[in-house]
N, C-alpha and C positions, 0 to 999 in steps of 0.2 A: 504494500500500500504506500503508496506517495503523500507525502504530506505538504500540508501548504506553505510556500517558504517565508519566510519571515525577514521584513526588509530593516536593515539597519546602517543607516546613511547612507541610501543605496547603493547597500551590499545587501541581496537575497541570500538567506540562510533557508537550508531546510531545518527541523528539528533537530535531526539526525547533526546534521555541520554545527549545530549550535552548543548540542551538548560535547562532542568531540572538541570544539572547541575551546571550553569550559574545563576539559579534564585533559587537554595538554598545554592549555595556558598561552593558548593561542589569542594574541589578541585585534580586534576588529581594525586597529589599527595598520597593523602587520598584513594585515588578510585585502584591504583594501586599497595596499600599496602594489601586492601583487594583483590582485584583479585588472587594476587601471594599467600596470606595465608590464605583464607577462605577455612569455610566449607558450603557444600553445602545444601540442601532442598527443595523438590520440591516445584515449585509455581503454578502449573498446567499447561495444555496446552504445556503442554515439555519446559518451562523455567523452570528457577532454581534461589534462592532466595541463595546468598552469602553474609555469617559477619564472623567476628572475634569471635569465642568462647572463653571465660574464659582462656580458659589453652594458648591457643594461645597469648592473649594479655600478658600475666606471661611471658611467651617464648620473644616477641617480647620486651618486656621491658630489659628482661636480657641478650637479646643481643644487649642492648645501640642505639634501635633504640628511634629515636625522642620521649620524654612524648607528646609533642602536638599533633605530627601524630598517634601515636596511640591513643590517647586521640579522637581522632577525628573520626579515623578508627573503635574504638571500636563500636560508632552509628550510624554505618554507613551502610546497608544492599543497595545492589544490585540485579536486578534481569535481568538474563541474561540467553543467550538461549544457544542452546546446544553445539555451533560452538564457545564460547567465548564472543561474541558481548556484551557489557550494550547496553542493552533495559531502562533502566532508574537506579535510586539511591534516597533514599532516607534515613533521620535520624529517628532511631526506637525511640520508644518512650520508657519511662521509665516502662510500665507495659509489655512491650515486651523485655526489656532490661534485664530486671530482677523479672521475673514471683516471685509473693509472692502464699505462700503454705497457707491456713488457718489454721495454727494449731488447736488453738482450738476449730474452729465445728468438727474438724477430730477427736480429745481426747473426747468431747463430747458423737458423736455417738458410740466411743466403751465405755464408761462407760454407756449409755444409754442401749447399745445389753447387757453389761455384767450383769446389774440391772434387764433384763428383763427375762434371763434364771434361 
């Protein structure tokens, strides 16, 4: 069952985003900075998963918005459906925040292919 979402400075909450919200201390403030500047990705089922990219936090720092609201914004993923509504929020993790690349099994394998011809 869907419930009706609950608007607060227009920011549509559903119930469900409201109480998650509540119980990891997310606050409306934080949630409202990503809405207006994120970028989007699907999460399937036709929601859409919202954060702050890289360049965007760079941007939003150099125009003297809050270090702690962005700081806070920066971890802060949404998933929201097609109409605008949070469906819920949550804080990304560090291995989603900032994916590491394996250099070197990737240097590896090409000196391994290059060894082998």
């Amino acid at each position: 069952m869907r419930t009706a979402p609950q608007t607060t400075e227009s920011l549509k909450l559903t119930r469900h985003a409201n109480l998650r919200f509540s119980q990891r201390g997310i606050s409306q403030e934080v949630a409202q900075l990503v809405m207006l500047h994120g970028s989007d990705l699907s999460a399937g089922s036709g929601a859409k998963r919202r954060y702050l990219s890289h360049q965007t936090i760079a941007e939003l720092l150099n125009d003297e918005h809050s270090m702690s609201i962005v700081s806070a914004a920066s971890r802060l993923e949404l998933i929201i459906t097609d109409d605008e509504v949070v469906v819920t929020g949550y804080r990304r993790d560090a291995k989603r925040l900032f994916p590491r690349r394996n250099v070197r099994s990737n240097r590896n394998r090409r000196i391994r292919r290059f060894e082998a011809q």
